[in-house]
C-alpha positions as CSV (number, residue, x, y, z in Angstrom):
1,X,-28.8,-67.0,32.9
2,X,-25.6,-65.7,30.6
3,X,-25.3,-68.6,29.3
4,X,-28.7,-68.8,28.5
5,X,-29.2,-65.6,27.4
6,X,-26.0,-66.0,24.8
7,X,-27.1,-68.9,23.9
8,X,-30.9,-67.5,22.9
9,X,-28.9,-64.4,21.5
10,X,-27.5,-67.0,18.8
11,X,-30.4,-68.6,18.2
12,X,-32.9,-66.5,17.7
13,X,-30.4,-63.5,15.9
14,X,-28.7,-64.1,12.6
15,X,-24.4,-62.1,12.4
16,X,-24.9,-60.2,9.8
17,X,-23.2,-56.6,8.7
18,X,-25.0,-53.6,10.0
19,X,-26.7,-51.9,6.7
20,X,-25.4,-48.8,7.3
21,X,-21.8,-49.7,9.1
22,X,-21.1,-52.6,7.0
23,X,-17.9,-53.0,8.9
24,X,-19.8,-54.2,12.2
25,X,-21.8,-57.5,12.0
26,X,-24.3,-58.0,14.9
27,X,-26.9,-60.8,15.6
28,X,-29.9,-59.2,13.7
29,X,-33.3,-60.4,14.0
30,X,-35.4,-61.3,10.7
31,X,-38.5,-61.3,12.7
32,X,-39.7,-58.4,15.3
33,X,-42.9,-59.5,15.9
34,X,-41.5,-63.1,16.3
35,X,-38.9,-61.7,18.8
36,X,-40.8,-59.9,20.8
37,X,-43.5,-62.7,21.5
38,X,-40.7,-64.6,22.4
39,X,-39.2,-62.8,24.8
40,X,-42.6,-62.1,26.4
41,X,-41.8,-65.8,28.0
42,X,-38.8,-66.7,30.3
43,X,-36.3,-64.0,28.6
44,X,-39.5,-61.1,29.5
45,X,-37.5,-57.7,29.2
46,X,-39.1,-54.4,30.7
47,X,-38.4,-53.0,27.5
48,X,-40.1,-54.6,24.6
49,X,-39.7,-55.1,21.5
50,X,-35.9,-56.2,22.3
51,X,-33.5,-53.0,21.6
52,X,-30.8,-55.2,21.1
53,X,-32.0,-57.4,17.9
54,X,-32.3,-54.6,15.8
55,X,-29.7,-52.1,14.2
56,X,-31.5,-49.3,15.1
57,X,-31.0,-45.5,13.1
58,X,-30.0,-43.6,16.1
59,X,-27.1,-45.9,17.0
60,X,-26.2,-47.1,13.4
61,X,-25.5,-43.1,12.5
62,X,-23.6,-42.6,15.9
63,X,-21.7,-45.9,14.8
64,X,-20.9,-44.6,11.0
65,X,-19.9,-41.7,12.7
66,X,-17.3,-42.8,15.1
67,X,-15.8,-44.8,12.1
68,X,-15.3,-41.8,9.6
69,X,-14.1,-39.7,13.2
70,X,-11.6,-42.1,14.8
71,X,-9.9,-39.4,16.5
72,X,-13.2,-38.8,18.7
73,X,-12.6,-41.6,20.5
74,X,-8.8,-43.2,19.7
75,X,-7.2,-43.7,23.0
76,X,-10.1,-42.4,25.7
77,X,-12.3,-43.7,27.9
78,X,-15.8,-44.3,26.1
79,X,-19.3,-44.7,27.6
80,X,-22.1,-46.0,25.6
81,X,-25.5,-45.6,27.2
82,X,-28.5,-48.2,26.5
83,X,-25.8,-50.1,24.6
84,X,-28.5,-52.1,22.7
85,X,-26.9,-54.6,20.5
86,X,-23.0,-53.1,21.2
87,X,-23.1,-51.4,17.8
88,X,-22.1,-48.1,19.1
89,X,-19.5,-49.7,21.2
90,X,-18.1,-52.2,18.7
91,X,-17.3,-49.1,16.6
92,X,-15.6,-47.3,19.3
93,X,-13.5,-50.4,20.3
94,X,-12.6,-50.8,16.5
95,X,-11.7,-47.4,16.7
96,X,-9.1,-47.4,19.0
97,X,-10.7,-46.3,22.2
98,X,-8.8,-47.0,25.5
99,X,-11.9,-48.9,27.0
100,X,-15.5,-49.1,25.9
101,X,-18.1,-49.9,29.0
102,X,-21.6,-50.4,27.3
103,X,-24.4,-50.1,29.5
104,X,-28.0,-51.8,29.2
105,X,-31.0,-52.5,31.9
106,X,-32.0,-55.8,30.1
107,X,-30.4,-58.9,30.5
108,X,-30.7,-60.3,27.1
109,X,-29.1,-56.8,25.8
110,X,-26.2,-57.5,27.8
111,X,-25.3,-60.5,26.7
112,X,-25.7,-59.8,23.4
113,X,-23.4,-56.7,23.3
114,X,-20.9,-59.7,24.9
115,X,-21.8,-61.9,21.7
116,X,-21.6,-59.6,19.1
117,X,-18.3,-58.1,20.8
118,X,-16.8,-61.6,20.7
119,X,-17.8,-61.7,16.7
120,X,-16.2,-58.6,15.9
121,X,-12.8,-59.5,18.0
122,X,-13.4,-56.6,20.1
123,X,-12.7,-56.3,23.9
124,X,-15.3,-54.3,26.3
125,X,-17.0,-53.9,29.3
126,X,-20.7,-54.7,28.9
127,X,-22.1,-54.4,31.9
128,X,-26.2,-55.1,33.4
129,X,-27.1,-51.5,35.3
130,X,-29.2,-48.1,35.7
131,X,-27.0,-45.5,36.0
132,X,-29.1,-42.7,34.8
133,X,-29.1,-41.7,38.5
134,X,-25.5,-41.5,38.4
135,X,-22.8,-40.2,36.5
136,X,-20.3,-41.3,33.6
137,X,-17.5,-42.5,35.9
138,X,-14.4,-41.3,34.2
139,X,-15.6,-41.8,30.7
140,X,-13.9,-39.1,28.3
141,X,-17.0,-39.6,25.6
142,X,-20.0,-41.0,26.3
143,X,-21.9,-42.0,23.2
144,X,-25.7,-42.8,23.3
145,X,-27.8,-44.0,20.1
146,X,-32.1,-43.6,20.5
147,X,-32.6,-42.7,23.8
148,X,-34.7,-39.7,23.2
149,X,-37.7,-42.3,22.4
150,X,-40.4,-40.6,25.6
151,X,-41.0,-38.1,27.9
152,X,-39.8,-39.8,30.9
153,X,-36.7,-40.9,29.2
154,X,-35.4,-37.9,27.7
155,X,-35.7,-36.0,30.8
156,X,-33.5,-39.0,33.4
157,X,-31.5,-39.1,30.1
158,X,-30.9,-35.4,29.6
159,X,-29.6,-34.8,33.4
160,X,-27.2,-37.3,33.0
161,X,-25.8,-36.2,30.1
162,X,-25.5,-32.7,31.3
163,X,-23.9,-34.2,34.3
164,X,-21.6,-35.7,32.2
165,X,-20.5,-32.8,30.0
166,X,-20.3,-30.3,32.6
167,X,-17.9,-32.9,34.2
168,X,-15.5,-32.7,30.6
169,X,-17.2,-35.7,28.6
170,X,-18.0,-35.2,25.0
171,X,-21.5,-36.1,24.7
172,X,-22.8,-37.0,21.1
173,X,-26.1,-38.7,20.9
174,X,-27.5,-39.9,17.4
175,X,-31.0,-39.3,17.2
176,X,-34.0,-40.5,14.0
177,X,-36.4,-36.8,14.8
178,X,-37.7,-38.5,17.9
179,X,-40.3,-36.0,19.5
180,X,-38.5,-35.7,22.6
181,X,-35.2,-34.9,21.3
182,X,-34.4,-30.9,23.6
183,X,-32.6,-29.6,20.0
184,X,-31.7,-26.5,22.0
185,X,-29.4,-28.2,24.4
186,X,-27.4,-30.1,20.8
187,X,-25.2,-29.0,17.8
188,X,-25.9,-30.8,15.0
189,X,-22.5,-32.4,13.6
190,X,-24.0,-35.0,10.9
191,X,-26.6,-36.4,9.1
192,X,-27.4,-39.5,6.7
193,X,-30.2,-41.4,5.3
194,X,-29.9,-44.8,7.5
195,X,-31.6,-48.0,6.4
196,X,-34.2,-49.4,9.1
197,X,-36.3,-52.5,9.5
198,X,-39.6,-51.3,8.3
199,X,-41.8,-53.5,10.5
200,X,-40.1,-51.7,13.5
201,X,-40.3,-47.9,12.1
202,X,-43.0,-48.1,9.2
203,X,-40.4,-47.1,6.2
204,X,-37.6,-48.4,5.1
205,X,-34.8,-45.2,5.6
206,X,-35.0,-42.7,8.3
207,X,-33.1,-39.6,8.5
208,X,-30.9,-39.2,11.9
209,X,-28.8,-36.9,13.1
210,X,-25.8,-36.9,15.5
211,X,-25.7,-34.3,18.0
212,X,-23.2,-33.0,20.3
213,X,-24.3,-31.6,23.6
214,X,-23.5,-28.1,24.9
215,X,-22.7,-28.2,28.6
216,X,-24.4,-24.9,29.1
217,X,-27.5,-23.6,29.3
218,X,-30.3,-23.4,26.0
219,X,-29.2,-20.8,23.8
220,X,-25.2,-20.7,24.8
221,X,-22.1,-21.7,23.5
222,X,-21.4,-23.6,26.1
């Protein structure tokens, strides 16, 4: 199935820069509809349309943020959560980080982190697991583009981040003014206009935001 999976990856995914971190190039679908029919059949994911085809804002402003900040992550332990296409990850390699482990549920995701690792001469862990009911490991900074996307999400996705910053991980999240977003648990540190494929969010630029979580309770410092 890896094989198979890199091999669809390739096919059905063009390398291209990312618009808004230029210096990454992922496998980028031209077609989301197309995509997603497509991996309706053998390569079925539980999470349609396929997260990791698309550059998505969340990720891409996490990503552009980790390259203007190096120092966030040069020499730690990183964590990216629902890794996607590897774009957060690829950014934290290129930035000097220790060891990147990128996370994903689907298969195809997976192996397309691996693929678009491989094209940006970046070494990392990418690695097929729900650990949402666990914790960050020894990650120093766990990085997480998205995720706020529905109710059930943000709340398995908010514990373990609060897990993992009470534990001494920095915890930034990039986020597009998703509904389900707790703003009272984050700090704003950034925001930009990021370019998005409009057949996936209706317009063409999206505002998004990266947050750092406080450890403490709503309302606190800390």
């Amino acid at each position: 199935m890896s094989e198979l999976a890199s091999a669809f990856v390739r096919l059905h995914a063009r390398l291209a820069p990312v618009p808004f971190v230029p210096e990454v190039r992922l496998h980028q679908a031209d077609d989301a509809v197309g995509l997603w029919e497509l991996t309706e059949g053998e390569f079925r994911s539980d999470q349609p349309p396929p997260f990791w085809a698309f550059a998505w804002a969340g990720g891409q402003a996490v990503a552009r943020y980790v390259t203007d900040h190096p120092d966030l992550v040069a020499g730690r332990r990183v964590l990216d959560l629902a890794a996607g296409s590897g774009l957060v990850a690829i950014a934290a390699a290129r930035a000097g980080a220790t060891a990147v482990r990128a996370v994903e549920v689907d298969p195809l995701a997976v192996a397309a982190v691996a693929v678009n690792a491989e094209a940006n001469g970046v070494r990392l862990d990418a690695e097929l697991a729900d650990i949402l009911d666990g914790d960050a490991g020894d990650a120093e900074v766990v990085l997480a583009g998205d995720v706020f996307y529905s109710a059930a999400m943000a709340r398995r996705m908010l514990r373990f981040l609060l897990t993992a910053a009470r534990a001494g991980a920095t915890v930034l999240v990039g986020d597009p003014e998703r509904a389900f977003l707790p703003r009272d648990r984050f700090d704003p540190l950034a925001s930009y206009e990021v370019p998005v494929p409009e057949t996936l969010e209706s317009v063409r630029v999206k505002r998004a935001t990266v947050w750092r979580l406080r450890a403490g309770l709503p309302g606190t410092a800390r």
